[in-house]
C-alpha positions as CSV (number, residue, x, y, z in Angstrom):
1,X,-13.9,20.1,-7.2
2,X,-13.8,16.4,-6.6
3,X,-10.8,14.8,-5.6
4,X,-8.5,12.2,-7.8
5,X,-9.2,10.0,-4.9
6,X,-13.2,10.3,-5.2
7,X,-13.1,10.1,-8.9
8,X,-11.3,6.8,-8.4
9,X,-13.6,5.4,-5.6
10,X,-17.1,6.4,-7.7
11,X,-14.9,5.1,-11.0
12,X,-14.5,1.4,-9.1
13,X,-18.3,1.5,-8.0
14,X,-19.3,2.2,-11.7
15,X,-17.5,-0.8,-12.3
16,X,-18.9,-3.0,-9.6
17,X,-22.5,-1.7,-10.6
18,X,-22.1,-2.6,-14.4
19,X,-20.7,-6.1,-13.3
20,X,-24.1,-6.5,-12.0
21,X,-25.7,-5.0,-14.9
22,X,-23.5,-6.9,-18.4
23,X,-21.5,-9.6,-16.1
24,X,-17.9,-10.1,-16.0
25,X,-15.8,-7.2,-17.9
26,X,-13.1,-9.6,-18.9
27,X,-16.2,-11.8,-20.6
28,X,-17.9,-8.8,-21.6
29,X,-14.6,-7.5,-23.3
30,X,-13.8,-10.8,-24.6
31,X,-17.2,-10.8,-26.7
32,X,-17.1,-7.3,-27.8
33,X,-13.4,-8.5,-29.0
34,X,-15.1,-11.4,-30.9
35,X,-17.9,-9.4,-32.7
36,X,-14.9,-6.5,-33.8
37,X,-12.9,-9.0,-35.0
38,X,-15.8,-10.6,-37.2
39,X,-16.8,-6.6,-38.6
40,X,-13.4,-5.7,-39.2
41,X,-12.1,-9.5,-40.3
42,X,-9.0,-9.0,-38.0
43,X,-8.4,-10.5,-34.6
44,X,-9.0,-8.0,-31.9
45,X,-8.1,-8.3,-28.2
46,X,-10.0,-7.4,-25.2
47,X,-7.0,-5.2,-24.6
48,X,-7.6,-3.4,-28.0
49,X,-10.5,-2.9,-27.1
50,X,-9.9,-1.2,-23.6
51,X,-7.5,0.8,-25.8
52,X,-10.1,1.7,-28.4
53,X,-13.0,2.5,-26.1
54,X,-10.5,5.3,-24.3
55,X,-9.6,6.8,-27.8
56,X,-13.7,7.2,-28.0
57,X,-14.1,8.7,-24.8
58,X,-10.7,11.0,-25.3
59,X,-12.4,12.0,-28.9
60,X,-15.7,12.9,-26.9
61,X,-13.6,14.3,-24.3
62,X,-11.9,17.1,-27.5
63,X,-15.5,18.3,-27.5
64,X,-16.7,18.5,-24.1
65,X,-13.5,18.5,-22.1
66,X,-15.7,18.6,-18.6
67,X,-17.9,15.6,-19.2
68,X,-17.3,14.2,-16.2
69,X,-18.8,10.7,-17.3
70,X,-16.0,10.2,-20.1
71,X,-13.3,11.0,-17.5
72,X,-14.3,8.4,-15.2
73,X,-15.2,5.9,-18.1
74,X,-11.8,6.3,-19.3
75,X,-10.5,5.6,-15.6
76,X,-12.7,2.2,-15.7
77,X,-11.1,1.5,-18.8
78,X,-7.5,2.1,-17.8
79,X,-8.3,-0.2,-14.9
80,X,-10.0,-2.7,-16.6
81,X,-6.7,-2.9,-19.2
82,X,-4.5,-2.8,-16.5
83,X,-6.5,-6.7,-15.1
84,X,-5.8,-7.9,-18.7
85,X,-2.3,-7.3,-18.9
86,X,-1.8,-8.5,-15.4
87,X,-3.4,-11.8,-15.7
């Protein structure tokens, strides 16, 4: 059984590892924003986004409710939202 606390320790070194990987998250999330808004022809925020990629991994999540990798995903995302709205 892993712990909330371990979850939430690997969660932040996903985060710090895909920094390295795609760059800065608020960027990164700022762009995705950009290219939704242009497909959908509707301004989307980085935040709707956050929210958006958690409905995904909560969908996933319906059909294999011990994936492991969508729970801490949606973890990253919560935290990621949670630096937007703090700005």
């Amino acid at each position: 059984m892993m712990k909330a606390s371990d979850l939430l320790n690997h969660t932040a070194q996903i985060l710090h590892d895909r920094g390295a990987v795609y760059g800065d998250a608020k960027s990164n999330l700022g762009d995705t924003a950009a290219r939704w808004s242009a497909t959908i022809g509707h301004k989307i925020t980085p935040e709707q986004v956050c929210l958006c990629m958690i409905d995904l991994k909560l969908a996933r999540l319906k059909a294999s409710p011990r994936h492991i990798d969508s729970i801490q995903d949606i973890a990253g995302y919560v935290a990621l939202l949670g630096e937007l709205i703090t700005e």
